[in-house]
C-alpha positions in Angstrom: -17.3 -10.4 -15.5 -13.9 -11.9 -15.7 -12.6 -8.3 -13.6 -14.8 -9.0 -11.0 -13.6 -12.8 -10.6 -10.0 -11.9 -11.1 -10.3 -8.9 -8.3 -10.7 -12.0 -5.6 -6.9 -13.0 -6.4 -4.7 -12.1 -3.9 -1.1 -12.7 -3.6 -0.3 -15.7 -2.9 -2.7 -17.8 -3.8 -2.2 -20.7 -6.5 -3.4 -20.1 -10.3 -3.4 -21.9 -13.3 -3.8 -20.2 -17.1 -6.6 -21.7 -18.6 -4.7 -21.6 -22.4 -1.4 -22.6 -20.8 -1.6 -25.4 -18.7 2.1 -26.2 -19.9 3.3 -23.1 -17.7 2.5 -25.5 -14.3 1.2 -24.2 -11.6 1.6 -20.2 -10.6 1.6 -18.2 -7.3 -0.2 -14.9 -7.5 2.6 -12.5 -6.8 0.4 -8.6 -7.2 -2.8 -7.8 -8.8 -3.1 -4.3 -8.9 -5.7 -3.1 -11.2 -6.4 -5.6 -13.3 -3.2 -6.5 -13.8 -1.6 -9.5 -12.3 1.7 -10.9 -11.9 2.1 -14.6 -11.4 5.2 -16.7 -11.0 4.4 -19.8 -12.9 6.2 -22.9 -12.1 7.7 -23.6 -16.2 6.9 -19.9 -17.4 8.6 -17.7 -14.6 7.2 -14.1 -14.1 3.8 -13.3 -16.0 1.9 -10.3 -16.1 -1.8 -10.8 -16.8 -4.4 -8.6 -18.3 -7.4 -10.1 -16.1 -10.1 -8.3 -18.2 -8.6 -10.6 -20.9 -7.4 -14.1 -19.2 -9.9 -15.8 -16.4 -7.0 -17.6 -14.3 -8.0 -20.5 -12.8 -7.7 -20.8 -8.9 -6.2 -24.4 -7.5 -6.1 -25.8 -4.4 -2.7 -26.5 -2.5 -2.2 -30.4 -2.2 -2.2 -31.0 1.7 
């Protein structure tokens, strides 16, 4: 279930990690089989096994 949700990121759109929320905000970089890269705003580049972390998808502030 958590694949299937993760399969809608697409790069550039903002996450957050549900057991981080220290890392700040992230922008979806790649995710390319499961496996997604994020550049967090506190944590820098993250790779992301989506089968095992549900990221959380924010909305940009207008």
């Amino acid at each position: 279930m958590m694949e299937e949700l993760n399969s809608l990121l697409e790069p550039g759109m903002l996450v957050t990690h549900p057991d981080a929320p220290d890392w700040g905000l992230g922008q979806v970089q790649s995710n390319i089989n499961g496996k997604i890269t994020v550049n967090f705003e506190h944590q820098g580049k993250v790779t992301i096994n989506g089968a095992q972390v549900l990221l959380t998808i924010e909305q940009r502030a207008e």
